[in-house]
C-alpha positions, 0 to 999 in steps of 0.5 A: 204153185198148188191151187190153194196157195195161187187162190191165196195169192190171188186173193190178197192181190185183189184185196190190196187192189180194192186197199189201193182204189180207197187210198187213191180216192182219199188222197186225190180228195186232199188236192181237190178244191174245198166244198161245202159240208153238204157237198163233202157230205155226199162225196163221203157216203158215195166213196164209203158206199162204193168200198163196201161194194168192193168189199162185198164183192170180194170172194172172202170173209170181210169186215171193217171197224171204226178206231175202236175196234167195234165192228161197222160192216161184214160181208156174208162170207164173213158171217159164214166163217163165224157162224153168227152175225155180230151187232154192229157198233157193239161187237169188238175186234172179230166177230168169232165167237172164240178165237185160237193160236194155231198151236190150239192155245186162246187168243183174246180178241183184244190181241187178236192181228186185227186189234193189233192192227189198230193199236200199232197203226200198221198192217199185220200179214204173215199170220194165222189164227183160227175161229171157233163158231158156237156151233163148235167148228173150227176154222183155221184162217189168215188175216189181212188187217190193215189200217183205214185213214181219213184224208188227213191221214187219221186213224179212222178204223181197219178193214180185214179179209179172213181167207178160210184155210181149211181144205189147205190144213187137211192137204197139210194133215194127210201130207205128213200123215202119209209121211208117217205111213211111209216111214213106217212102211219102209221100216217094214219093207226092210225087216221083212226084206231082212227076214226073207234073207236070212230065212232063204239062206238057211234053207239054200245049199249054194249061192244059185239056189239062194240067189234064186229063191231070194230074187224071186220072193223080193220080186213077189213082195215087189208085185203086191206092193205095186199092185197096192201103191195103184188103188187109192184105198190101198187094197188088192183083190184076191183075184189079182194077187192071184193072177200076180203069180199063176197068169205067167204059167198058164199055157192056154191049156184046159184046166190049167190054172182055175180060179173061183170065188166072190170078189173080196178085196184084201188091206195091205197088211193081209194082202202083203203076207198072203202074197208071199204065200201065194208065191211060194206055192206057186213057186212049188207046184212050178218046181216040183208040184203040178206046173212042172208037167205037162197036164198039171193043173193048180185050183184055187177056190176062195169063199167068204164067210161072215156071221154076226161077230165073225168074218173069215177068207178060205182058201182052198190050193189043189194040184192036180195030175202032177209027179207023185210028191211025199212029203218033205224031209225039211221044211223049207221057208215056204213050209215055216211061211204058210205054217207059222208066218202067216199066223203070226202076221195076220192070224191065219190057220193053214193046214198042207197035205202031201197027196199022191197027185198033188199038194193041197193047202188050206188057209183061213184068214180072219177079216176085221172089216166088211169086204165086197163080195159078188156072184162067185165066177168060175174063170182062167186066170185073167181069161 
């Protein structure tokens, strides 16, 4: 059982305790033996003294009402729900300045669950409503009216206990919220999925080359998205990304694999594109570019730039020492990716040029949010 709801329960528990006690007391005085007006007098006020102590005590908005409707007592957690403190003996039914449907639409305070209480004579559970306080804060709570009887079982009033639901809502909120996101996440999931497929069929001549290529782009786009589902802000440092795909092909050697920039954490939607891209330059320098030889080495060189009304990420990939390229007679998904893709998924310009020892990549990505950013270090991946 979640925290919220085993405080709930216990909270109704210990209400219908202190509900029991003030029964029990009224229904032993009905066989005790008569005594005089004073002397009952007294016994009164102690038991209603003691009743409010349980009621003061209990760790809820409570408050309680003659067979009017007009409220007799509150506690401070009951003035702290409403945000103001009723006249007694004048104010009716509730001490909320408003009161609401869960569903937002009014609710009068003559139809509120405690008025109903008191005009059928019965206990109202099961039901929500929520307070608006002048200050105009809203709180969404559950009652628990129920009806107060006097030793020869006269209506005499109602007693309530108002729990405060709030943190339960936002829990309820954000859960389908994040339904929504995942839904929605899926969708995505499965479009890319379906346009990586097809676009690596097209540029594969035999079903090994195929299943190759796709196995190793589901398995990138499956990295980025663990790396995400682990950050609780849903974001993923360059850095990371990065390691992601280079930390497996860096021997040891010098220069091997050399990263450098400030830490700049990337949102979802950037990191996931940029990741594809990542991989399939990885995927080339290994297959044909610089980590294909011994003494290749791949640098990738970052840097933020911000101004007033302008944030960009740049990329700098540089292969180095490695076979002699030209460039390529078609363009495969990893050209029509870094070229096209990444542009119209998250507005990044790239620019790829086909030196004599190495491919170079440049990528600019625009960022519409502040990132981090911190003394730029110069490292192995993950060394």
């Amino acid at each position: 059982m979640p925290n919220q709801e085993l405080h709930l329960t216990r909270l109704e528990s210990e209400f219908e305790r202190v509900l029991n006690e003030h029964a029990e007391g009224q229904h032993g005085e009905r066989g005790s033996e008569k005594r005089n007006p004073a002397e009952e007098e007294l016994r009164e006020r102690a038991r209603d003294r003691r009743f409010r102590q349980l009621l003061d005590a209990l760790p809820a908005a409570v408050y309680t009402t003659d067979a009017a409707g007009r409220i007799t007592f509150y506690n401070e957690a009951a003035a702290e729900l409403w945000g103001c403190q009723p006249e007694l003996g004048k104010s009716e039914w509730c001490g909320s300045w408003l009161l609401f449907w869960p569903d937002g639409t009014p609710l009068p305070h003559d139809e509120c669950p405690m008025a109903v209480a008191l005009k059928e004579n019965r206990a109202i559970r099961g039901a929500e409503a929520v307070a608006e306080r002048p200050d105009g804060i809203r709180v969404p709570f559950i009652p628990f009216p129920t009806p107060l009887h006097d030793a020869s079982g006269k209506l005499v009033g109602a007693v309530n206990m108002l729990v405060d639901i709030t943190d339960r809502k936002r829990a309820e909120d954000q859960q389908a919220l994040l339904v929504r996101e995942l839904h929605h996440r899926v969708k995505n999931m499965l479009a890319t999925v379906q346009a990586i497929m097809g676009s690596t069929a097209r540029a594969s001549t035999t079903i090994e080359e195929f299943q190759q290529a796709f196995t190793g782009r589901i398995m990138a786009l499956t990295r980025t998205h663990s790396s995400l589902a682990e950050d609780e802000w849903q974001a993923i440092s360059i850095r990371n990304l990065l390691c992601n795909e280079l930390e497996p092909y860096d021997d040891g050697s010098p220069c091997r694999v050399l990263l450098d920039g400030p830490a700049v954490e990337l949102p979802s939607t950037t990191a996931i594109s940029l990741g594809m891209a990542i991989h399939e330059l990885t995927t080339n320098a290994v297959k044909y570019g610089a980590l294909s030889v011994l003494g290749g080495s791949v640098a990738v060189s970052w840097a933020l730039v911000e101004d007033q009304d302008h944030r960009e990420l740049t990329i700098k990939w540089v292969e180095r020492n490695g076979p002699a390229i030209s460039s390529p007679t078609r363009k495969g998904f990893g050209s029509q990716l870094l070229e096209r893709v990444l542009n119209n998924q998250i507005g990044a310009g790239t620019m790829i040029s086909y030196e004599p020892d190495g491919l170079r990549a440049y990528i600019a990505i625009p960022l519409p949010y502040r990132v981090s950013e911190s003394p730029p270090m110069n490292s192995l991946a993950r060394r």
